[in-house]
C-alpha positions as CSV (number, residue, x, y, z in Angstrom):
1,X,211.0,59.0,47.0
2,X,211.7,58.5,50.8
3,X,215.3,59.2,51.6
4,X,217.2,59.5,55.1
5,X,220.2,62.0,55.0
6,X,221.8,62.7,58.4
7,X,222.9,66.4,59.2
8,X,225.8,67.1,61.1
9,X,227.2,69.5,60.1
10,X,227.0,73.2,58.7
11,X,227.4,71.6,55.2
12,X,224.5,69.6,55.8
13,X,222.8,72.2,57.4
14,X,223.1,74.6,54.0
15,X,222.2,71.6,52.3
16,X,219.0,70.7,53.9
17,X,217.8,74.8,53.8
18,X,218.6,75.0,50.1
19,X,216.4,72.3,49.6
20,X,213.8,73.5,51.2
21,X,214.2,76.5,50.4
22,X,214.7,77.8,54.0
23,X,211.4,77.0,55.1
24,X,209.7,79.5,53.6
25,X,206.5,78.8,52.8
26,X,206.4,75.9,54.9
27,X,204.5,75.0,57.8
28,X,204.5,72.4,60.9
29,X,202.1,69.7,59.8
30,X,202.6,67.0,62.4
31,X,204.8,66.1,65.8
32,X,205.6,62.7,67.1
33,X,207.3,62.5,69.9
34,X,209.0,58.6,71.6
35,X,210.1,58.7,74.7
36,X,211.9,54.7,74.2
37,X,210.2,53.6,78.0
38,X,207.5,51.2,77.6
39,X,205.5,48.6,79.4
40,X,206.8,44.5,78.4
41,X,203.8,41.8,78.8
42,X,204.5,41.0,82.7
43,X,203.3,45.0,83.0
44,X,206.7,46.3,84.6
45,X,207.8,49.5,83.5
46,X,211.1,50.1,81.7
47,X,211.9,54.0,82.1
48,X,215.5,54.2,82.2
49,X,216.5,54.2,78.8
50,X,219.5,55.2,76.7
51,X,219.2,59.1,75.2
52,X,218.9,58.0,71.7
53,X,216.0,56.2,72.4
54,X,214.3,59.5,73.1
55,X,213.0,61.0,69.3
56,X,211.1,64.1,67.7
57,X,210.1,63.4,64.7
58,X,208.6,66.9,63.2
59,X,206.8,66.4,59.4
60,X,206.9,70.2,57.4
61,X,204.8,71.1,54.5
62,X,206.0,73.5,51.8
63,X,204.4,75.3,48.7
64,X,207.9,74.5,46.8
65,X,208.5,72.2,44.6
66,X,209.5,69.8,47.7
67,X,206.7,69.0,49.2
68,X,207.3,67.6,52.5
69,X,210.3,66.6,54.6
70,X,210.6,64.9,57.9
71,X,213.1,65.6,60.5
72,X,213.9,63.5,63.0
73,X,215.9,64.6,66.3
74,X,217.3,62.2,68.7
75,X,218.3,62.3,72.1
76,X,215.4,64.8,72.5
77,X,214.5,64.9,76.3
78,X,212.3,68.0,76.2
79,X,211.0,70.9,73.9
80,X,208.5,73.9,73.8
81,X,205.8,73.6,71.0
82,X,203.9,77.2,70.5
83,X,201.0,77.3,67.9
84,X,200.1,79.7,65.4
85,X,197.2,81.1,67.4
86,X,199.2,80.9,70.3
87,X,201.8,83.5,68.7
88,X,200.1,86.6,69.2
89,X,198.5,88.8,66.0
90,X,199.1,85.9,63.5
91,X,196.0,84.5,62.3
């Protein structure tokens, strides 16, 4: 079952870790990533847009009983993505 529950705060923080069980286990399977500027039919540009239009969307697998879980961060204007073989002695 798909179901959107906002965090913000530490309540919702605890919440989310307990039911994922911390992330342990759990891996990055996918990033998307919108900036919100985009090109209308005439072909002009429209970069200037409000922060929220600007989203992470990060999808994590688990070996837990739950699955998967998608979090979505907006207002996201820039962040640093490191892979696994990128992390020095993990393999």
């Amino acid at each position: 079952m798909s179901e959107w529950r906002s965090v913000k705060d530490q309540r919702g923080i605890e919440e989310l870790m307990e039911a994922f069980m911390g992330f342990h286990d759990s891996c990055i399977h996918s990033l998307r990533y919108e900036s919100g500027c985009y090109v209308d039919g005439e072909g002009s540009m429209y970069a200037h847009v409000p922060p929220e239009k600007f989203v992470l969307h990060m999808v994590f697998h688990s070996q837990w009983k739950v699955r998967t879980v998608e979090l979505r961060f907006s207002g996201v204007r820039r962040f640093h993505m490191v892979g696994m073989d990128d992390m020095g002695g993990v393999s």
